[in-house]
C-alpha positions in Angstrom: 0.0 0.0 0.0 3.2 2.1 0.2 2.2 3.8 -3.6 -0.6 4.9 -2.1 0.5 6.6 0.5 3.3 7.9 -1.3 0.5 9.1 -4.0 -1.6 10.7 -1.1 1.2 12.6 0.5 2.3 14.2 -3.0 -1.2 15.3 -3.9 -1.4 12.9 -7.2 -4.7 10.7 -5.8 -7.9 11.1 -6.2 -10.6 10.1 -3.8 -14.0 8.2 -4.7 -17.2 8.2 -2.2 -19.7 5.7 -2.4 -22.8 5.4 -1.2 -21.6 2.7 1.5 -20.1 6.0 3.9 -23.3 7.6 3.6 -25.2 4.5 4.5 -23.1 4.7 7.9 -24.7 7.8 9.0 -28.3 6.7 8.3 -28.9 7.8 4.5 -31.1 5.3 3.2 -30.8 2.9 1.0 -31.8 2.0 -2.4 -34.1 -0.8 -1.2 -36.2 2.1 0.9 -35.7 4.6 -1.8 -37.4 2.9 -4.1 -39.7 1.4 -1.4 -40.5 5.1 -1.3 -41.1 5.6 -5.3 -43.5 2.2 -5.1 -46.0 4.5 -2.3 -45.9 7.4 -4.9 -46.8 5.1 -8.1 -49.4 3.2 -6.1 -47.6 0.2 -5.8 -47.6 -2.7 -3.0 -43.3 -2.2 -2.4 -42.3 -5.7 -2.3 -44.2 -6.5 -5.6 -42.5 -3.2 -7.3 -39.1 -4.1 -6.3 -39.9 -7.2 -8.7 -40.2 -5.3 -11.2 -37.0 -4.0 -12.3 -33.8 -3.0 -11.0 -33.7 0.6 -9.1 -32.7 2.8 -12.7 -36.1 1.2 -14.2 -37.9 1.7 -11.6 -37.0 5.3 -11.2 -37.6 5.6 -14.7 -41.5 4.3 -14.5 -41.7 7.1 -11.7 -40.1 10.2 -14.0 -42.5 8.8 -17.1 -45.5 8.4 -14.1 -45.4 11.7 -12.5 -43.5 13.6 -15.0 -40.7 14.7 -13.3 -38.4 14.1 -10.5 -39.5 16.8 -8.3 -41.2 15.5 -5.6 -39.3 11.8 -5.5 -36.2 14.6 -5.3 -37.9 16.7 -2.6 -38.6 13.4 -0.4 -35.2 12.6 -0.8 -33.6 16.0 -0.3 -35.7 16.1 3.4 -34.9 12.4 4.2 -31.4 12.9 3.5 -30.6 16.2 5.5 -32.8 16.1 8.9 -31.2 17.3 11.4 -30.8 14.0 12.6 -28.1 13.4 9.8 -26.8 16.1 10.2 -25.9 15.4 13.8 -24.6 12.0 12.5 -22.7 13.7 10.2 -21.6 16.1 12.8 -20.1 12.9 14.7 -18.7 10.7 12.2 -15.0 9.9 13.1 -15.7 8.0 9.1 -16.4 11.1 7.5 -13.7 13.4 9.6 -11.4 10.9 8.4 -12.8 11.3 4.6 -12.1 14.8 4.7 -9.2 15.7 6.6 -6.9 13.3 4.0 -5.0 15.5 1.6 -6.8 14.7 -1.5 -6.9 17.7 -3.4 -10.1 16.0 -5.6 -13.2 14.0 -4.1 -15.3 12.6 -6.7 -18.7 11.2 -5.1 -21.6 9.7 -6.9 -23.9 10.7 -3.8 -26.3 12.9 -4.2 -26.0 14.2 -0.5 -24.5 17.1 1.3 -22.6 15.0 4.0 -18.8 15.8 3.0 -19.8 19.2 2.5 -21.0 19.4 6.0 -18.2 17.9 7.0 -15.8 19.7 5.7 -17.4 22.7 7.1 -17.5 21.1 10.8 -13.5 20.3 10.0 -12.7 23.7 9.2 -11.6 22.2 5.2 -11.8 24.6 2.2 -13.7 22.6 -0.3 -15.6 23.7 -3.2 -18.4 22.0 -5.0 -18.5 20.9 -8.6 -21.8 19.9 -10.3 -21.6 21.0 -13.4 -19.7 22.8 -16.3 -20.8 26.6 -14.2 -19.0 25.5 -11.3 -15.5 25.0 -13.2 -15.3 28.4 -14.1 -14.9 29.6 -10.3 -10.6 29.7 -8.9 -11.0 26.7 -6.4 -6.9 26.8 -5.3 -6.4 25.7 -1.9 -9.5 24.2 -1.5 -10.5 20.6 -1.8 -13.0 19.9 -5.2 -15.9 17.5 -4.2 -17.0 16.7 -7.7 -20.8 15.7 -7.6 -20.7 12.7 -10.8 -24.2 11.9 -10.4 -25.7 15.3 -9.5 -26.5 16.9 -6.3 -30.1 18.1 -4.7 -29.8 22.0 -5.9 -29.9 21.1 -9.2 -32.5 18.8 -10.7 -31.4 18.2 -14.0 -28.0 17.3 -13.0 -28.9 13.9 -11.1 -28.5 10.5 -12.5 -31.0 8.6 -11.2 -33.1 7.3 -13.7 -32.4 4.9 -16.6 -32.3 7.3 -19.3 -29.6 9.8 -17.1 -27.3 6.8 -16.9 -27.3 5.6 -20.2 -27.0 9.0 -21.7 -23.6 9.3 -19.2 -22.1 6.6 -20.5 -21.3 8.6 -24.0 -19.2 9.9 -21.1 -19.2 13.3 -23.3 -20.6 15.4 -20.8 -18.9 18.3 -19.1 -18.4 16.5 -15.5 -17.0 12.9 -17.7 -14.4 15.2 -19.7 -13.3 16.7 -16.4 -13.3 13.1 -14.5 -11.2 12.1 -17.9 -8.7 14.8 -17.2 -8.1 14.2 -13.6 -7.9 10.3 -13.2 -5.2 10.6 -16.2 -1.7 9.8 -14.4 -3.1 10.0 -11.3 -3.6 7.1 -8.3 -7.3 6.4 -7.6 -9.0 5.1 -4.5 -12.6 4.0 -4.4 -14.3 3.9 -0.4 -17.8 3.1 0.4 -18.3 0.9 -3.4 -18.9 -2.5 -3.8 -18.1 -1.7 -7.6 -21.8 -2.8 -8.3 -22.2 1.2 -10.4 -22.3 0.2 -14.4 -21.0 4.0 -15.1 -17.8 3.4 -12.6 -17.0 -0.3 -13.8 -17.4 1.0 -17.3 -15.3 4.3 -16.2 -12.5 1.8 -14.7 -12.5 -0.3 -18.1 -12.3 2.4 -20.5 -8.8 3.7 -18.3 -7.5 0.4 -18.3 -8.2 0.0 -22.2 -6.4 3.3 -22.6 -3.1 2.4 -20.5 -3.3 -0.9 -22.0 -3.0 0.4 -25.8 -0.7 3.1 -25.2 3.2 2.7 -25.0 3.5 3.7 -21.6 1.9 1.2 -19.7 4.5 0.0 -17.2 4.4 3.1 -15.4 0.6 3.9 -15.0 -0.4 4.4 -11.5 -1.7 1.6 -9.3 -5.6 2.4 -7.8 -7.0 0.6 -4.8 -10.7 -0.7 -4.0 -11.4 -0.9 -0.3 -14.0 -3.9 -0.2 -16.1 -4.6 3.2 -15.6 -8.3 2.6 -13.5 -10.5 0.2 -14.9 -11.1 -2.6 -12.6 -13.4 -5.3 -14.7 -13.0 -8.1 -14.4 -9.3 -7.6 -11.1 -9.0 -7.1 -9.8 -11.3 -10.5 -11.8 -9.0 -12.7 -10.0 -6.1 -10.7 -6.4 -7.2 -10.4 -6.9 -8.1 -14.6 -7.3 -4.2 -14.6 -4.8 -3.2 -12.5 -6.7 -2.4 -9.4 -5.6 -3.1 -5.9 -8.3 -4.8 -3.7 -7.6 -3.7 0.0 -10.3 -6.3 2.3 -11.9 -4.8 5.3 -10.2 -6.2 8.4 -13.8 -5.8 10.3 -17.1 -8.0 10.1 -18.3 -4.2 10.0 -18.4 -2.4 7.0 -18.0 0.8 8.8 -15.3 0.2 11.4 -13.9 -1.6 8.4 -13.2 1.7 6.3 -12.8 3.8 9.2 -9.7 1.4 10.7 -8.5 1.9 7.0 -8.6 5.5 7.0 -7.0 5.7 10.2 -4.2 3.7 9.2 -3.6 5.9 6.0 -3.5 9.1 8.3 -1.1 7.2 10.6 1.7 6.7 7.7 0.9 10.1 6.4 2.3 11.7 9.5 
């Protein structure tokens, strides 16, 4: 794990959030989001979850009602009460997050957490949703790049079937910038279980590009931290040059926060 570190401490990594750290202070799930989505479409939930996977079923809603704006209202209030943000507020996990010198954190969350947390920590940090926000000097400050959108802005989240196939033409503005910074650079992925078709697919199309070029034996190791081993998961990712780090915990959170706290310790 030494490259890593060594990666970290220069400023050359770039950080990825899943939705696993935000599950450890309460967010919900997909299994109670789209729960949620079944009430709102007039559905019994356990025969809608039958139906299709989450993007299809989020689609049926968006064709249903329209638009996203009251599934994205329900989930904007669910996902910041102010019991979250207490959790938020005293989350050694999320301290840990952003207190590590990663200059970019690229999160396919839709929530606020490592912004609040960031402010609670005293970080600099500036948010990037889409092409508006590049346009602002962010020196100094840590980038949290919002992949899949955020709550302010409706038309940036990527929630339904047709947002996710339309991302992977990864041609829009947020995809060219994610190409950009990932070049060269040492990745690690925290709270994934690698189960996101855009990030496997993201993950691919880097390896394909190292692969052909004539500079492969110096690209950058990345690291996956997985909550429990998986082999089949990690052949497909060591054939792509992807470090899988396994939890050390039976839980998923003290898992990622021991690892965390280990990275700070050799950083000092």
């Amino acid at each position: 794990m030494q490259p890593l570190i060594d990666a970290i401490r220069k400023g050359n990594a770039v950080l990825f959030v899943g939705a696993g750290v935000s599950m450890s202070v309460g967010a919900p799930s997909w299994s109670q989001l789209i729960s949620h989505i079944a009430t709102l479409v007039d559905y019994d939930p356990d025969i809608f979850r039958g139906l299709g996977d989450h993007l299809t079923l989020a689609e049926y809603y968006q064709l249903s009602a329209g638009k996203l704006g009251k599934l994205r209202s329900w989930m904007d209030v669910e996902w910041h009460s102010e019991e979250r943000r207490a959790a938020v507020a005293n989350s050694d996990l999320h301290r840990l997050l952003v207190t590590l010198p990663f200059p970019l954190v690229y999160t396919t969350n839709y929530d606020r957490y490592l912004e609040w947390s960031c402010e609670n920590h005293k970080v600099p940090y500036a948010k990037i949703t889409n092409v508006g926000d590049m346009v602002h000097p962010n020196a100094g400050k840590m980038q949290i790049v919002k992949f899949h959108g955020d709550f302010e802005d409706d038309a940036s989240l990527v929630l339904t079937e047709s947002s996710y196939f339309e991302r992977m033409t990864f041609e829009w503005p947020l995809d060219i910038k994610l190409r950009a910074d990932i070049l060269g650079k040492t990745i690690l992925f925290v709270g994934y279980s690698l189960a996101d078709i855009n990030i496997r697919y993201m993950l691919y199309r880097l390896h394909k590009l190292w692969k052909e070029s004539a500079h492969a034996d110096i690209r950058p190791s990345s690291y996956v931290f997985l909550t429990r081993p998986n082999p089949v998961q990690e052949h497909v990712l060591k054939s792509r040059d992807i470090v899988p780090i396994i939890s050390d915990s039976d839980d998923p959170t003290i898992g990622v926060k021991n690892f965390l706290e280990s990275i700070h310790s050799q950083l000092r």
